[in-house]
PDB file of N, CA, C and O in Angstrom:
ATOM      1  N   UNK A   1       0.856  -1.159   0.000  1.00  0.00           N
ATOM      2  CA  UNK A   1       0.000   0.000   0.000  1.00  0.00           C
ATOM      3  C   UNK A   1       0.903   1.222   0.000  1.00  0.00           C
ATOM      4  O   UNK A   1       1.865   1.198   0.767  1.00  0.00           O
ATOM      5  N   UNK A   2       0.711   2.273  -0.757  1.00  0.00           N
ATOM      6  CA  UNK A   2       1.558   3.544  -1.146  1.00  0.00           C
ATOM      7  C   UNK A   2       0.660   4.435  -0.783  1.00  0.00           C
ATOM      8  O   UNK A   2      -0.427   4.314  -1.348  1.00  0.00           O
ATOM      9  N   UNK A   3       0.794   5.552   0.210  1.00  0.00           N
ATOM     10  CA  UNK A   3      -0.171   6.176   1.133  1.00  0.00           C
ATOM     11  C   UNK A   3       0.469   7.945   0.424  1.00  0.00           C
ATOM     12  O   UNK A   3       1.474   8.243   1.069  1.00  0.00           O
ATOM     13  N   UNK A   4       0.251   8.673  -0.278  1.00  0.00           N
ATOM     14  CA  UNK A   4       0.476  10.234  -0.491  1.00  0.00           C
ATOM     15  C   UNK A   4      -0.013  10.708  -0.141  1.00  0.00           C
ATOM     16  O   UNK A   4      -1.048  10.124   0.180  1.00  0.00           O
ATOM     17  N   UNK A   5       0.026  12.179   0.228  1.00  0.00           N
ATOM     18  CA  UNK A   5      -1.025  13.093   0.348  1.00  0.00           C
ATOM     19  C   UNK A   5      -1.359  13.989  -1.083  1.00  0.00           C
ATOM     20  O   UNK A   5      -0.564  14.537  -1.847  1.00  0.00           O
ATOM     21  N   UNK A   6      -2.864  13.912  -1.135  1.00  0.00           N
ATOM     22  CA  UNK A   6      -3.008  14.540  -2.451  1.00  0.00           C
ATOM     23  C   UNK A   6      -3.309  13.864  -3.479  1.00  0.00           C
ATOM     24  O   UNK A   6      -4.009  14.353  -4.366  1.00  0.00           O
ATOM     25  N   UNK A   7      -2.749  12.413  -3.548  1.00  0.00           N
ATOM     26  CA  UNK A   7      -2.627  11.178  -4.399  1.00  0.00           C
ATOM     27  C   UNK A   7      -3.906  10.088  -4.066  1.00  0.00           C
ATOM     28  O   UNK A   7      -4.337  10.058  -2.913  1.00  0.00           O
ATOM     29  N   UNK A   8      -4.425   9.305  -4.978  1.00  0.00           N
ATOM     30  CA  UNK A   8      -5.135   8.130  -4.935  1.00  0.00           C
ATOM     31  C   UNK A   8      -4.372   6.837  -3.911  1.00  0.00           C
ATOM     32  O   UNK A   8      -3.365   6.250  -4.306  1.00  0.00           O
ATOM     33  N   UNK A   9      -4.738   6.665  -3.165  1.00  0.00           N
ATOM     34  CA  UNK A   9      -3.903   5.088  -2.528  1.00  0.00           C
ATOM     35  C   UNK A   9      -3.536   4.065  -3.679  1.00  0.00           C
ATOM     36  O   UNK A   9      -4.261   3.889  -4.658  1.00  0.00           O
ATOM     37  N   UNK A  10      -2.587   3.546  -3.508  1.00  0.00           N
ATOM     38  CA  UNK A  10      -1.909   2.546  -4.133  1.00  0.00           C
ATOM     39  C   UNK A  10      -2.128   1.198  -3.516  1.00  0.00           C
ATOM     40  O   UNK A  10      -1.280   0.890  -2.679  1.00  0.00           O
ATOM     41  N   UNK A  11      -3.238   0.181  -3.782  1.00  0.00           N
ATOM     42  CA  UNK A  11      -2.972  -0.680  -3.295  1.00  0.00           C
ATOM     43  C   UNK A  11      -3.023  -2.065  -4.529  1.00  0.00           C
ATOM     44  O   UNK A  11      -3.632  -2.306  -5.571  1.00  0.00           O
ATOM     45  N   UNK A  12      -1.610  -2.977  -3.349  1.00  0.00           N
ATOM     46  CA  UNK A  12      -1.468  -3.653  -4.546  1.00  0.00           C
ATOM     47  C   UNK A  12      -0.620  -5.254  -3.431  1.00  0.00           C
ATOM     48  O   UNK A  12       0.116  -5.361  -2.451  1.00  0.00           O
ATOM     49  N   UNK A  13      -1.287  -6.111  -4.329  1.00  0.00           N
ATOM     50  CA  UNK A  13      -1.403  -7.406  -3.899  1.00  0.00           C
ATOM     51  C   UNK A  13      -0.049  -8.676  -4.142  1.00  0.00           C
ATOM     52  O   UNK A  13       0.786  -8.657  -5.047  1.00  0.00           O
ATOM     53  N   UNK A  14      -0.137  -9.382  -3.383  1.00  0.00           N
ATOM     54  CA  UNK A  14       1.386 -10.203  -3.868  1.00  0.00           C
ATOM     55  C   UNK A  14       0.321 -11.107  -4.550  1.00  0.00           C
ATOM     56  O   UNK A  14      -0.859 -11.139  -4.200  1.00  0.00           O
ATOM     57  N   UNK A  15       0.979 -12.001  -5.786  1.00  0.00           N
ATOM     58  CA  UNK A  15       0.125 -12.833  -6.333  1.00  0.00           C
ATOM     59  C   UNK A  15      -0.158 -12.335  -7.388  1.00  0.00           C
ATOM     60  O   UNK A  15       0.189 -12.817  -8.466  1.00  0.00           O
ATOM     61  N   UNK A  16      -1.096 -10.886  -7.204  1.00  0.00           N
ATOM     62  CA  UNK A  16      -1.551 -10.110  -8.082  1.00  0.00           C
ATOM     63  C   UNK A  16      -0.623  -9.420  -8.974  1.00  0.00           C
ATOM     64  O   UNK A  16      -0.245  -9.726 -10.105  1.00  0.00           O
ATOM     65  N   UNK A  17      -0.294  -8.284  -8.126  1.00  0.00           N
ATOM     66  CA  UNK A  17       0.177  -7.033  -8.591  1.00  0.00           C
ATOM     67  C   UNK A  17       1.905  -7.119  -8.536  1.00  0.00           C
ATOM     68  O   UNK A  17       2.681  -6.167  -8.457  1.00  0.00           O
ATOM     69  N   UNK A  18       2.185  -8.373  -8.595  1.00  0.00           N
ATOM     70  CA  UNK A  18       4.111  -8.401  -8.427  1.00  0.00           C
ATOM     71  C   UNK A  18       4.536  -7.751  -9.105  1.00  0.00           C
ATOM     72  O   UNK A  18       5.548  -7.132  -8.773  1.00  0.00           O
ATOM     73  N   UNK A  19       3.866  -7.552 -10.604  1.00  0.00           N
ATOM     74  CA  UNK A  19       5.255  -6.579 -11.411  1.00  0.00           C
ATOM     75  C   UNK A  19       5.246  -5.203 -11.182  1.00  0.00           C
ATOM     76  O   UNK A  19       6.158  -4.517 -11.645  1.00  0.00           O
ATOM     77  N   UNK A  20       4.492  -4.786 -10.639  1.00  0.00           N
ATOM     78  CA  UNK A  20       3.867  -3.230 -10.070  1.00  0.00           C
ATOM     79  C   UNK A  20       4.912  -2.822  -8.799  1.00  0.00           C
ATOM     80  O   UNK A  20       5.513  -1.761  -8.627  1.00  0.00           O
ATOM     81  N   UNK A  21       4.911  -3.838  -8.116  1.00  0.00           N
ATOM     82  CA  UNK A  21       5.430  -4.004  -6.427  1.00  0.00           C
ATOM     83  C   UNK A  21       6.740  -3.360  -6.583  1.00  0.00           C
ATOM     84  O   UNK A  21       7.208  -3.237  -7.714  1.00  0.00           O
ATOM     85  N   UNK A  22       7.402  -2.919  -5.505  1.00  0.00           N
ATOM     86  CA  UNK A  22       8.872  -2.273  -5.521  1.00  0.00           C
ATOM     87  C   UNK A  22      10.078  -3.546  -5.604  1.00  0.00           C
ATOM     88  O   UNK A  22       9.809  -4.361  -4.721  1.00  0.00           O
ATOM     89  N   UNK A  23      10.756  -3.776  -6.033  1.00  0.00           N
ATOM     90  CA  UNK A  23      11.891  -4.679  -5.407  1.00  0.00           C
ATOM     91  C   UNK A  23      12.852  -4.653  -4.451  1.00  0.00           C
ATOM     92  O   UNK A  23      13.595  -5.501  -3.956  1.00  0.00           O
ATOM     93  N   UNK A  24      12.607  -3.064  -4.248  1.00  0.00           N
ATOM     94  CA  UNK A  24      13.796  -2.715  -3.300  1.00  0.00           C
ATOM     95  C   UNK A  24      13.755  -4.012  -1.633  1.00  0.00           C
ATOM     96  O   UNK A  24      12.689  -4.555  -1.340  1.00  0.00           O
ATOM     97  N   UNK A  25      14.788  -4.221  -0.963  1.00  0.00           N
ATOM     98  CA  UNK A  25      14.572  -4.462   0.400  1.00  0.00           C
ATOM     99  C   UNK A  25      13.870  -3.702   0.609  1.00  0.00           C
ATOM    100  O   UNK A  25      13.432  -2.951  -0.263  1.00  0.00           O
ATOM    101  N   UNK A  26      13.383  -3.629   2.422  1.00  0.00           N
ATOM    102  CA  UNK A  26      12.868  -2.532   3.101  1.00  0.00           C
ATOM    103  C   UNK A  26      14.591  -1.707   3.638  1.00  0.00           C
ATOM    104  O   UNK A  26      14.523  -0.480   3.716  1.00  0.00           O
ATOM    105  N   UNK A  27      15.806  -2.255   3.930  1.00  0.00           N
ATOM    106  CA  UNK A  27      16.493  -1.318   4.096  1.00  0.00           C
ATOM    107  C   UNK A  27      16.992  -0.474   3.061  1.00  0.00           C
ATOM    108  O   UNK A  27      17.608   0.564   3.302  1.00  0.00           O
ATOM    109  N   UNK A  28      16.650  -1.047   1.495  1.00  0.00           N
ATOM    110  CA  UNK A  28      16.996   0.026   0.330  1.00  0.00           C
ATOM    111  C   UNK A  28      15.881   1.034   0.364  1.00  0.00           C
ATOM    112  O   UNK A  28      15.988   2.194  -0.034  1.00  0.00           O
ATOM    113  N   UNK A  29      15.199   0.688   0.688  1.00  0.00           N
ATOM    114  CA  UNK A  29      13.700   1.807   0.702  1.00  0.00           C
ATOM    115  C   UNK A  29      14.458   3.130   1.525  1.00  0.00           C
ATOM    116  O   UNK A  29      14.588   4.208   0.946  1.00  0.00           O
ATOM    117  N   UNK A  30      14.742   3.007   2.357  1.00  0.00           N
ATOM    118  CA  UNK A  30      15.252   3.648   3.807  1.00  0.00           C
ATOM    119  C   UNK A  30      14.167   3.957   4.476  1.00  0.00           C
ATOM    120  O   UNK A  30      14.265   4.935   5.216  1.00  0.00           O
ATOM    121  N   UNK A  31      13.214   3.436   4.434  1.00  0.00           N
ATOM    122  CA  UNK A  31      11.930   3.344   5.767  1.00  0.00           C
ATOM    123  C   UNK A  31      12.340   3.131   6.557  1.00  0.00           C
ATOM    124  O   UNK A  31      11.905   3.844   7.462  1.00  0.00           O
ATOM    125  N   UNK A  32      13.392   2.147   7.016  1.00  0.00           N
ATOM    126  CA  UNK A  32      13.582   1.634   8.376  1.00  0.00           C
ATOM    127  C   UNK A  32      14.562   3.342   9.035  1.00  0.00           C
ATOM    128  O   UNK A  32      14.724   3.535  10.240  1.00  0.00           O
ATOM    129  N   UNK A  33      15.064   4.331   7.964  1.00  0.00           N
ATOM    130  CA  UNK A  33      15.336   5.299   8.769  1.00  0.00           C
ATOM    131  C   UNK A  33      14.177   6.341   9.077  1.00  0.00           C
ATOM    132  O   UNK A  33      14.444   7.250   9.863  1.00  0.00           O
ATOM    133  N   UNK A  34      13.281   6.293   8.679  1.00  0.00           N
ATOM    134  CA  UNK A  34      12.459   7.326   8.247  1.00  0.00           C
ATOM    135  C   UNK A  34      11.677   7.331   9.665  1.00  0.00           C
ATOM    136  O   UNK A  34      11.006   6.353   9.993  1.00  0.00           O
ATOM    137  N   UNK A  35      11.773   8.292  10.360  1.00  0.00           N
ATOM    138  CA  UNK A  35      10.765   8.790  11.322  1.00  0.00           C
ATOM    139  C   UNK A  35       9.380   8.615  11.293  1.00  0.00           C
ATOM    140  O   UNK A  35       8.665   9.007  10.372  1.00  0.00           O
ATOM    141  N   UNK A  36       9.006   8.046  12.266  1.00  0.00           N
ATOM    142  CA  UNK A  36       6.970   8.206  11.797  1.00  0.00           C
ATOM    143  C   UNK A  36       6.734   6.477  10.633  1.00  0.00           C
ATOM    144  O   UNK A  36       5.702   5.820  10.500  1.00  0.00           O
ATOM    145  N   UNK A  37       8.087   6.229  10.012  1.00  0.00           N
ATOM    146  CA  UNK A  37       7.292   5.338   8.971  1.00  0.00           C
ATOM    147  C   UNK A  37       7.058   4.297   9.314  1.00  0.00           C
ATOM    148  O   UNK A  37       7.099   3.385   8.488  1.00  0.00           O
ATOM    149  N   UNK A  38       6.703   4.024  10.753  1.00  0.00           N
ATOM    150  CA  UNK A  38       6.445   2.413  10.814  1.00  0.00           C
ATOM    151  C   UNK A  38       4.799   2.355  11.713  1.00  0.00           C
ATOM    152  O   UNK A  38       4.429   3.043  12.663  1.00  0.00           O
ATOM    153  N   UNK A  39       3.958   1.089  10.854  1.00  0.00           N
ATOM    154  CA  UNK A  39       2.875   1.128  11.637  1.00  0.00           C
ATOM    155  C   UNK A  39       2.484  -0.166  11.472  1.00  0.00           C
ATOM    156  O   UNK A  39       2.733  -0.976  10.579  1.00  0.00           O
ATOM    157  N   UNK A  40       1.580  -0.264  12.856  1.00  0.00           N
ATOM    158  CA  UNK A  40       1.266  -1.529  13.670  1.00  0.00           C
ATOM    159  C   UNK A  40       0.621  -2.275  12.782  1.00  0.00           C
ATOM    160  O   UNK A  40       0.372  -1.804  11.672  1.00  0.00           O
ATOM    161  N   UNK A  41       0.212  -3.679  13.155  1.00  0.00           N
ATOM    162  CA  UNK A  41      -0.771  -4.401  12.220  1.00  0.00           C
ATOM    163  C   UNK A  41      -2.217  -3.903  11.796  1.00  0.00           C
ATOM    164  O   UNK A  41      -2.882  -4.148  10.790  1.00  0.00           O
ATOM    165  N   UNK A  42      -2.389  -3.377  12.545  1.00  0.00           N
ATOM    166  CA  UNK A  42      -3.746  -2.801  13.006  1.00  0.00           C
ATOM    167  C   UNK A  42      -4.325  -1.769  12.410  1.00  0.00           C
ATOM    168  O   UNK A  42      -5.440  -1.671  11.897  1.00  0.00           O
ATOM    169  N   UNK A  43      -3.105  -0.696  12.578  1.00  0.00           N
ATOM    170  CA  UNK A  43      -3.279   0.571  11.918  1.00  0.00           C
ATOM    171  C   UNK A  43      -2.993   0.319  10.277  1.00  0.00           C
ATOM    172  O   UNK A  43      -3.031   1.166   9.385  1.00  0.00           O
ATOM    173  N   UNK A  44      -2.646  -1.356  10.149  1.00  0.00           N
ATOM    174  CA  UNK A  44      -2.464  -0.944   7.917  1.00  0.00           C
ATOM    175  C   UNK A  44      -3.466  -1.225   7.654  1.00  0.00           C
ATOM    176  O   UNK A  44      -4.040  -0.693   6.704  1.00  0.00           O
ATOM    177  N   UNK A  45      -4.239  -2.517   8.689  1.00  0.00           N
ATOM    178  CA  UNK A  45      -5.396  -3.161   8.672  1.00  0.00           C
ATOM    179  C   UNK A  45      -6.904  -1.986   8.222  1.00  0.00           C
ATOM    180  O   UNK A  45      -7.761  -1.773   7.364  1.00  0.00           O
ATOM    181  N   UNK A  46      -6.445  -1.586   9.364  1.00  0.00           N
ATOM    182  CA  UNK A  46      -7.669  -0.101   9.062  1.00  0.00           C
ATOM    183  C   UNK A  46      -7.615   0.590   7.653  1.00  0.00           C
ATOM    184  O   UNK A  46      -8.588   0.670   6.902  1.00  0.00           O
ATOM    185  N   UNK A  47      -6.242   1.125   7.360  1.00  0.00           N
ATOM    186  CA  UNK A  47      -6.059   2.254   6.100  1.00  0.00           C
ATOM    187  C   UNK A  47      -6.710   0.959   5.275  1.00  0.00           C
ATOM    188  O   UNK A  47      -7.623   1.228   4.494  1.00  0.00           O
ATOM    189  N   UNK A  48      -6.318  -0.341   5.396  1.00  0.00           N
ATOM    190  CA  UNK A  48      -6.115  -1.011   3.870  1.00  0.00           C
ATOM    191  C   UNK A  48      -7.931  -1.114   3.799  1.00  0.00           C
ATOM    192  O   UNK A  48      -8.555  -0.580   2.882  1.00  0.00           O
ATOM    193  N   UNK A  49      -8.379  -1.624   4.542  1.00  0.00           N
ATOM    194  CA  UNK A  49      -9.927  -1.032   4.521  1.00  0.00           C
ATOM    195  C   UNK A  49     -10.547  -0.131   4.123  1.00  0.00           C
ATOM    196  O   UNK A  49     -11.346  -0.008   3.195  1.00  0.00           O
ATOM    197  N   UNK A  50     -10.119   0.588   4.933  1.00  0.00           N
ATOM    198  CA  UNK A  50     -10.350   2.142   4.587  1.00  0.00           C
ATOM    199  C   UNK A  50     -10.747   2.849   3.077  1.00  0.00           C
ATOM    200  O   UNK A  50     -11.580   3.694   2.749  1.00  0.00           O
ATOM    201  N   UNK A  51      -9.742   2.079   2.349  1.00  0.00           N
ATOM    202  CA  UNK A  51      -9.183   2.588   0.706  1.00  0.00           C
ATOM    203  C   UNK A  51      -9.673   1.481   0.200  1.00  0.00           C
ATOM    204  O   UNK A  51      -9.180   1.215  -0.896  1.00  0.00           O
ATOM    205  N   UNK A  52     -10.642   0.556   0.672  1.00  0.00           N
ATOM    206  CA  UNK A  52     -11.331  -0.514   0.018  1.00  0.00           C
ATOM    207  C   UNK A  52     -10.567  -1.837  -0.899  1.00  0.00           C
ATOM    208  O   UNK A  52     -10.890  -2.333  -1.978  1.00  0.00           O
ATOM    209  N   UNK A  53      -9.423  -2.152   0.042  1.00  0.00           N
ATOM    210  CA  UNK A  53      -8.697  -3.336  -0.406  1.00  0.00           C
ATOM    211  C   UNK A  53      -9.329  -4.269   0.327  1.00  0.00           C
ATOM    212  O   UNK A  53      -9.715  -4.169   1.492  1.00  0.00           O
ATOM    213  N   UNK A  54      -9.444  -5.452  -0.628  1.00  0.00           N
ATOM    214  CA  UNK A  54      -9.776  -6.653  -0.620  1.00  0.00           C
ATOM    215  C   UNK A  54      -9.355  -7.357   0.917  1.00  0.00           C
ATOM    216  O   UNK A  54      -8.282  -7.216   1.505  1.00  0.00           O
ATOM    217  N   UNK A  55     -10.684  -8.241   1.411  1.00  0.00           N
ATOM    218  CA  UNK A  55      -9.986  -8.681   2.549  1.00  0.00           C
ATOM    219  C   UNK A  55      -8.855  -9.833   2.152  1.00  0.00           C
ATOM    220  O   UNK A  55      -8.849 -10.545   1.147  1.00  0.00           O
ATOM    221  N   UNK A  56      -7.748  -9.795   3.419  1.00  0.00           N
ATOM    222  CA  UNK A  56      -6.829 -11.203   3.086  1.00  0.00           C
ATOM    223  C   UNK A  56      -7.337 -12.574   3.503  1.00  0.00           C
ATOM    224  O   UNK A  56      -7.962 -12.683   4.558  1.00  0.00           O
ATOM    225  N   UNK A  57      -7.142 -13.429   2.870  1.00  0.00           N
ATOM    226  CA  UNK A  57      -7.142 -14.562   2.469  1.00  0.00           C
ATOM    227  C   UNK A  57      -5.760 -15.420   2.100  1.00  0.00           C
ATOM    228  O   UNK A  57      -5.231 -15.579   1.000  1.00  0.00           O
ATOM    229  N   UNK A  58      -5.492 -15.759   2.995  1.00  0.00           N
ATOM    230  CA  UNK A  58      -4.833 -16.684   2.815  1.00  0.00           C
ATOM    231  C   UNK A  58      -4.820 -17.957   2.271  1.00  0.00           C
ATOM    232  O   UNK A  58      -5.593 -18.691   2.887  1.00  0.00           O
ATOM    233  N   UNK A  59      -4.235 -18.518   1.341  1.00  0.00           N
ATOM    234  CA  UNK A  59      -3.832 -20.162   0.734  1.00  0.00           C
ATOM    235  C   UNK A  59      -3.773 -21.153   1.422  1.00  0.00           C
ATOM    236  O   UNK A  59      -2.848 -21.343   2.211  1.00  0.00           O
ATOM    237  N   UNK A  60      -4.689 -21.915   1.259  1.00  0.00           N
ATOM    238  CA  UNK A  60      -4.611 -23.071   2.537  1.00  0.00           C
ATOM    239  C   UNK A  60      -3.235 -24.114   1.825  1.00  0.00           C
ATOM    240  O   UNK A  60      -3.028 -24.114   0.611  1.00  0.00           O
ATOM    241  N   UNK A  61      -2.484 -24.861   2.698  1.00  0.00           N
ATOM    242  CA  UNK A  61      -1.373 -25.425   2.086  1.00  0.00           C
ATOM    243  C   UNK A  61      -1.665 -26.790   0.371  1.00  0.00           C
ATOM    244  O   UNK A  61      -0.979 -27.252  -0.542  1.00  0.00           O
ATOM    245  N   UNK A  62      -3.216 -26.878   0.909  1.00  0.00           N
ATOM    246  CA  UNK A  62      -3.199 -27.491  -0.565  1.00  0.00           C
ATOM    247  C   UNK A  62      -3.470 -27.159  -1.591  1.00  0.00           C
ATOM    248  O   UNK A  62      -3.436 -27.809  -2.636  1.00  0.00           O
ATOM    249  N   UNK A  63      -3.885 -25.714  -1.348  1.00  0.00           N
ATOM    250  CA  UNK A  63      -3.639 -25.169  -3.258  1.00  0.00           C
ATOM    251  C   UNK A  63      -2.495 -24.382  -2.961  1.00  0.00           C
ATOM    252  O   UNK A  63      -2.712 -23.288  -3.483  1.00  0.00           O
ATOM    253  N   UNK A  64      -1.472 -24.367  -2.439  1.00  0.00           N
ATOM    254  CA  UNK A  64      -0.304 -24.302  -2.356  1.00  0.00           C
ATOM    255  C   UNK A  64       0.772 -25.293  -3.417  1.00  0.00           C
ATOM    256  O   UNK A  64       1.664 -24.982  -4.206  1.00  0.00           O
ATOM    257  N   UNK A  65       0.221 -26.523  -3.012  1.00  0.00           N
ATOM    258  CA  UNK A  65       1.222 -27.245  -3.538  1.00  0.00           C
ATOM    259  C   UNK A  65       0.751 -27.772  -4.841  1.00  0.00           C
ATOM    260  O   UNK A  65       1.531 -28.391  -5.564  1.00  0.00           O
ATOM    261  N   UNK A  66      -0.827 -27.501  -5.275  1.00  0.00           N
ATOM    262  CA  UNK A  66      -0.777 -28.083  -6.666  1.00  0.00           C
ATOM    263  C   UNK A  66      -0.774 -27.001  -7.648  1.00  0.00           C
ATOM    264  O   UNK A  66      -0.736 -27.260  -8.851  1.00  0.00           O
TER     265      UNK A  66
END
């Protein structure tokens, strides 16, 4: 999820949206220096709602493996 001000939300899915997605690590990003940029499960949970992303769903391990 890509959060601007001013901007449309960016949301985008693994599975889905991989070629879209960043490649960077998170330490090439430099988020992990960035003040303010880190938030709880809870609080992405909400935004990702919020901006009307799909609930998660997880793969149960057998359509995993076929």
């Amino acid at each position: 999820m890509e959060l601007h001000p001013d901007k449309t939300p960016v949301l985008l899915q693994a599975g889905v949206d991989d070629m879209q997605m960043c490649e960077l690590s998170l330490e090439e990003t430099g988020l992990t220096r960035k003040r303010g940029a880190e938030i709880l499960q809870h609080e992405f949970e909400r935004e990702w709602a919020r901006h009307h992303g799909p609930p998660y769903r997880p793969l149960d391990r057998m359509q995993q493996q076929s």
